[in-house]
KEBALO-320984 format. One record per residue (C-alpha): residue in three letters; chain; y, x, z negated. Coordinates in pm, 1 decimal. Layout:
N
('ALA', 'A', (Y, X, Z));
...
//
This chain:
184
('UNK', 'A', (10924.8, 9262.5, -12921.0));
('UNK', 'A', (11039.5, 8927.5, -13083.5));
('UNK', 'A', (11282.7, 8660.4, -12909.8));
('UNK', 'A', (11506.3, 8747.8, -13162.8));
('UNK', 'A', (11504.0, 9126.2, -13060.9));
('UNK', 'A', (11495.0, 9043.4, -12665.0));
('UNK', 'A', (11720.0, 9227.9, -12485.2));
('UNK', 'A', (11944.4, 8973.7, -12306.3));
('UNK', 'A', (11980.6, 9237.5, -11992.3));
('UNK', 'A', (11797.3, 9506.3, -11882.0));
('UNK', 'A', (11924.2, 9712.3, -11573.7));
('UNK', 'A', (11589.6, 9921.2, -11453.0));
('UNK', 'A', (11713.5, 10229.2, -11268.4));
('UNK', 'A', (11423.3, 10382.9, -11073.2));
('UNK', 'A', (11448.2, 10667.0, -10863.5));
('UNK', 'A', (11321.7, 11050.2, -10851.9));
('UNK', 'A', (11624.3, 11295.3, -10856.4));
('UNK', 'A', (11442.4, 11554.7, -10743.8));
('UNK', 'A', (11384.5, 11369.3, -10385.8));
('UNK', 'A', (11695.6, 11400.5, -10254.3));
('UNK', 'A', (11851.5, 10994.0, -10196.7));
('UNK', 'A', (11533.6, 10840.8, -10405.8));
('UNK', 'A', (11764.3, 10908.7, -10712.9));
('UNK', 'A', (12020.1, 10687.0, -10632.5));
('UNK', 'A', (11879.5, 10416.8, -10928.4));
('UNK', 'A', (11901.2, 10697.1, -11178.1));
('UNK', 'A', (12253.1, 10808.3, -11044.5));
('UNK', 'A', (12346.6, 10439.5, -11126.0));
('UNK', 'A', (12200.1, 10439.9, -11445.6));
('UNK', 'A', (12372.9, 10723.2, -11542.6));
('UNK', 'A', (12745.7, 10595.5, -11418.1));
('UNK', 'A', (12672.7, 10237.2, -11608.1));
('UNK', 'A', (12563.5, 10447.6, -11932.3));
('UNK', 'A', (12902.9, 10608.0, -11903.7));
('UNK', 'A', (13104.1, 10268.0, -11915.5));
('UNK', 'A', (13079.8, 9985.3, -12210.4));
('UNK', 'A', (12897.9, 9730.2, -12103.2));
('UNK', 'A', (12888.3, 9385.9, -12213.0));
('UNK', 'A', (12709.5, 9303.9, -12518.5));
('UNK', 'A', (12314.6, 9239.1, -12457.4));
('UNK', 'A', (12316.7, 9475.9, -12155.0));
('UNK', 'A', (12105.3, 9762.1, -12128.0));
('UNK', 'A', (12017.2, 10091.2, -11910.5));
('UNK', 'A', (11689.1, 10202.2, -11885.4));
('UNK', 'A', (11574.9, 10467.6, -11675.9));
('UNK', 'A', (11233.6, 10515.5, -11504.7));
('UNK', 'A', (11181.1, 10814.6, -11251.2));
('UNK', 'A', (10892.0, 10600.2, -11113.4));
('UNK', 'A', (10781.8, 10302.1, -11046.4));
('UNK', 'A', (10465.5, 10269.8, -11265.7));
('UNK', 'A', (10311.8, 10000.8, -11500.8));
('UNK', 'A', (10535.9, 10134.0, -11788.6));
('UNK', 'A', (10822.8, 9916.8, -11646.9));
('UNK', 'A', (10599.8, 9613.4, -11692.7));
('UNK', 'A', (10689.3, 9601.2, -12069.0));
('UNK', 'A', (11074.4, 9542.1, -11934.0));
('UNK', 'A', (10978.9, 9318.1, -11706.1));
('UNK', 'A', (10797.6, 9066.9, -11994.8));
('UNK', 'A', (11084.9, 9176.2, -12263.1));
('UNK', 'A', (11374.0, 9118.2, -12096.6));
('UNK', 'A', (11523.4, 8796.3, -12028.5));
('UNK', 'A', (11719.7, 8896.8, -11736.4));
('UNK', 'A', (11607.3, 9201.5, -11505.6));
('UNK', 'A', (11811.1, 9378.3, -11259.8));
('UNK', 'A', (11566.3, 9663.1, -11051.1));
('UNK', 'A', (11817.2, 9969.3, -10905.1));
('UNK', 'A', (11658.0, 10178.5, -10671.3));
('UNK', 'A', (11629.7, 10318.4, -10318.4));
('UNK', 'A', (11544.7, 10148.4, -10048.9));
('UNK', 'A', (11381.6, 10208.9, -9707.3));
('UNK', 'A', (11431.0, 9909.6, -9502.1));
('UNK', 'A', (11558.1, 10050.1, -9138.2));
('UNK', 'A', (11938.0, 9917.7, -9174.7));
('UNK', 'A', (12230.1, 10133.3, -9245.9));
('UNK', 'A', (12198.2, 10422.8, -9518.5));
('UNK', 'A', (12424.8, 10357.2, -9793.4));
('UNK', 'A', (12441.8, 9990.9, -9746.2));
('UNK', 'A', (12388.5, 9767.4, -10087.9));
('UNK', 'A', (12153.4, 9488.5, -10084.2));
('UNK', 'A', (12002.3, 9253.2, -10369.0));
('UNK', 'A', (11700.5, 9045.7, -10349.1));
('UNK', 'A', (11565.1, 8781.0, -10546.7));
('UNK', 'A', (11234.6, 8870.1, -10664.4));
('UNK', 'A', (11002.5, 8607.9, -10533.1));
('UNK', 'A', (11195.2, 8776.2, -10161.8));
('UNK', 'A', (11092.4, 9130.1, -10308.5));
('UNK', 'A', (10727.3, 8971.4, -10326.0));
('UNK', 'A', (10748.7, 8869.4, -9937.1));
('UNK', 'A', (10860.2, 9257.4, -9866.1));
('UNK', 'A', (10544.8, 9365.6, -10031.9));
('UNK', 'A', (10361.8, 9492.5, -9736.3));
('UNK', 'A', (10702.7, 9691.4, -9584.8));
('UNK', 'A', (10816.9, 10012.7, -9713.7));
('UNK', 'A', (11040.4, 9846.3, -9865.2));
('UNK', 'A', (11126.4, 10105.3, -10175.1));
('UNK', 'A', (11051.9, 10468.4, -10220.6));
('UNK', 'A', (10756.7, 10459.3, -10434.0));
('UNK', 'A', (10394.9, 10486.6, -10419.6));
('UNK', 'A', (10362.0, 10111.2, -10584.3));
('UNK', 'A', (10644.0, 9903.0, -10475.8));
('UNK', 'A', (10812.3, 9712.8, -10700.5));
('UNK', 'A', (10719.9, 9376.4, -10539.5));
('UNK', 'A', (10345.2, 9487.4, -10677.5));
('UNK', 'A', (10467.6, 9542.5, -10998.3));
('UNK', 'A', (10618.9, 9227.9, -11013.3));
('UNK', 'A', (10321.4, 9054.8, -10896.5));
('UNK', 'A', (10085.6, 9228.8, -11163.6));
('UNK', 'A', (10320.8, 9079.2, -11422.0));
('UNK', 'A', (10325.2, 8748.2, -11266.6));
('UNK', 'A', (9938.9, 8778.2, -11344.0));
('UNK', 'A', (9998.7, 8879.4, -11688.1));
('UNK', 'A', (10239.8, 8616.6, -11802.5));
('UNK', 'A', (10205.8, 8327.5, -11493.5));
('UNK', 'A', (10519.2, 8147.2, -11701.7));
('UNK', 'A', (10719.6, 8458.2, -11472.8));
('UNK', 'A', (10810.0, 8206.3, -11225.2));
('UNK', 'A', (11095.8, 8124.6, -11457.3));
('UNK', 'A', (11239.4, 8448.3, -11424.8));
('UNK', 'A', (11540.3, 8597.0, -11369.2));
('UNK', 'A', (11449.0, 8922.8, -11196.8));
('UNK', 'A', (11690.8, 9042.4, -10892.4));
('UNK', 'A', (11651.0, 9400.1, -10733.5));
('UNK', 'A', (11985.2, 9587.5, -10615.9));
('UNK', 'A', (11889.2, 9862.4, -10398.8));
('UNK', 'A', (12131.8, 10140.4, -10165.4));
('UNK', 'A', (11933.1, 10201.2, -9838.4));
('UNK', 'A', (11863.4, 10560.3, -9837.3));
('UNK', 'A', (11878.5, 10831.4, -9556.3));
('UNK', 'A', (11731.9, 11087.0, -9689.8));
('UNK', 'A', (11400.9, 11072.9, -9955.0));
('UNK', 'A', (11162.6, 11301.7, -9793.2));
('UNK', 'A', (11332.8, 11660.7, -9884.1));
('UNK', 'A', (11355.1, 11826.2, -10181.6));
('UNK', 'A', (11693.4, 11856.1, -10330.4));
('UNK', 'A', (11921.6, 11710.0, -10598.9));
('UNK', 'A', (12238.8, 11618.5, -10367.1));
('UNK', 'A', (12245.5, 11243.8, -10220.9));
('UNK', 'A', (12346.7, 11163.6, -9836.0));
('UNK', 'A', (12711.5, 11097.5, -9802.2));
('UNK', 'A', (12626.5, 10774.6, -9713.6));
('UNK', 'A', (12405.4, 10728.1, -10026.1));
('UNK', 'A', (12699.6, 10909.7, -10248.2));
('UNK', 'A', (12989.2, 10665.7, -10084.1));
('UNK', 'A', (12778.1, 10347.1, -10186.9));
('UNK', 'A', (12779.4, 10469.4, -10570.4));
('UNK', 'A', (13110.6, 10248.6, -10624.3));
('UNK', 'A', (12955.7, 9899.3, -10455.7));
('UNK', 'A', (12612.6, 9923.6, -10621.7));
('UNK', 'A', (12822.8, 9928.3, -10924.1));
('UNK', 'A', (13090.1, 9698.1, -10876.2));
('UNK', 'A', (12784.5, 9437.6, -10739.3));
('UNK', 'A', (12559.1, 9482.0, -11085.8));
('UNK', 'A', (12827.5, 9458.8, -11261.3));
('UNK', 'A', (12944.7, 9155.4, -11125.0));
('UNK', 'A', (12578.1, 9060.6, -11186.6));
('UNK', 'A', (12589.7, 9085.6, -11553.2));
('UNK', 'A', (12907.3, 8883.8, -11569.2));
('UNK', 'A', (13156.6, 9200.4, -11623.4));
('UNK', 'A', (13528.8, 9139.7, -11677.8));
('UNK', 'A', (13754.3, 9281.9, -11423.1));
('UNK', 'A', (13880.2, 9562.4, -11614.5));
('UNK', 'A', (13496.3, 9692.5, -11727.1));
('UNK', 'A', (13474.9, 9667.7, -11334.5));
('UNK', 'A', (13791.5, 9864.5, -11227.9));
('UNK', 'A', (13688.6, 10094.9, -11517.7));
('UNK', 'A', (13341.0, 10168.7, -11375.7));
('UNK', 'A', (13467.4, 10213.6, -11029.6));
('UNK', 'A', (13687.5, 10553.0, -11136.9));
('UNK', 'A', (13334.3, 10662.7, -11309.4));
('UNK', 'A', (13142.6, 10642.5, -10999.9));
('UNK', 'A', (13402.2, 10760.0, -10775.6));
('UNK', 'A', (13461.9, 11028.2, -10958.7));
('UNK', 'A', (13081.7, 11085.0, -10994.8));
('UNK', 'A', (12963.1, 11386.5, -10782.4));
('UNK', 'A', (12611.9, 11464.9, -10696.6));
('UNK', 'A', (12473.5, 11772.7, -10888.0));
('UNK', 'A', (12386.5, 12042.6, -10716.7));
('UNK', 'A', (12141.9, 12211.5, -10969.3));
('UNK', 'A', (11931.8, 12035.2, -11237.9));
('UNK', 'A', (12176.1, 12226.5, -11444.8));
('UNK', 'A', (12427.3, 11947.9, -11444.1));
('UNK', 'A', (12186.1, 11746.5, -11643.2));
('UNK', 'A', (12151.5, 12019.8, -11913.7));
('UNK', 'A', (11838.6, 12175.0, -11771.7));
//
């Protein structure tokens, strides 16, 4: 990808929907797809955390990471990190996946060392429940659907309206209950 065609924004939305509160990224990602956002921003989704996300993290001048987290604090409460502190979380179980995204970012710190520059931040809802099989988030997780927005949003320099906007979408926004509800 040339400079020219560098995505100004990219908001990576991890999670597996099929693992109950791990799909809180892609829940995210699919409220922000449902709102205009600001010219250069865009969604990308990624049910895992694998070396495919890489090519966002070298194409993208700005990088925000969505995704579950498993930290021991309060489900449902919204955090961001920096990521040179995701890189100092890299030996917790920090996020829901079998490489962390703290590796990942590391791996492309080796790959491109002039990374340091980056602006890479990681927005993640602590989750309650990851380890069950089901489609439905916590309450908890569900009820922090309208801060993780508001908070990325805010991130990628959103007017107030986009904002107030995007908080009726993810209010609104209920859980499926059956992969149905995404046309399966």
């Amino acid at each position: 990808m040339s400079m020219l065609t560098k995505p100004a924004i990219c908001i990576a939305c991890v999670g597996n929907e099929l693992a109950r509160d791990d799909g809180v990224g892609m829940r995210i990602g699919r409220i922000l797809a449902q709102v205009p956002l600001p010219a250069g921003v865009f969604v990308r989704f990624y049910p895992q955390v694998d070396l495919d996300l890489i090519d966002d993290l070298l194409s993208c001048r700005r990088l925000l990471l969505c995704d579950a987290t498993r930290t021991g604090i309060a489900p449902g409460t919204v955090t961001v990190h920096s990521w040179q502190n995701l890189t100092s979380l890299s030996r917790q179980p920090y996020c829901c996946h079998g490489i962390g995204l703290a590796d990942l970012v590391k791996i492309a710190v080796e790959l491109a060392p002039s990374t340091a520059q980056w602006d890479i931040h990681f927005v993640g809802v602590e989750a309650e429940t990851v380890d069950e099989y089901g489609t439905q988030l916590s309450d908890a997780v569900q009820a922090a659907l309208p801060v993780a927005i508001s908070t990325i949003l805010r991130m990628v320099s959103a007017s107030a309206e986009l904002i107030a906007s995007a908080q009726v979408v993810a209010r609104n926004f209920l859980a499926p209950n059956s992969l149905s509800a995404y046309g399966g």
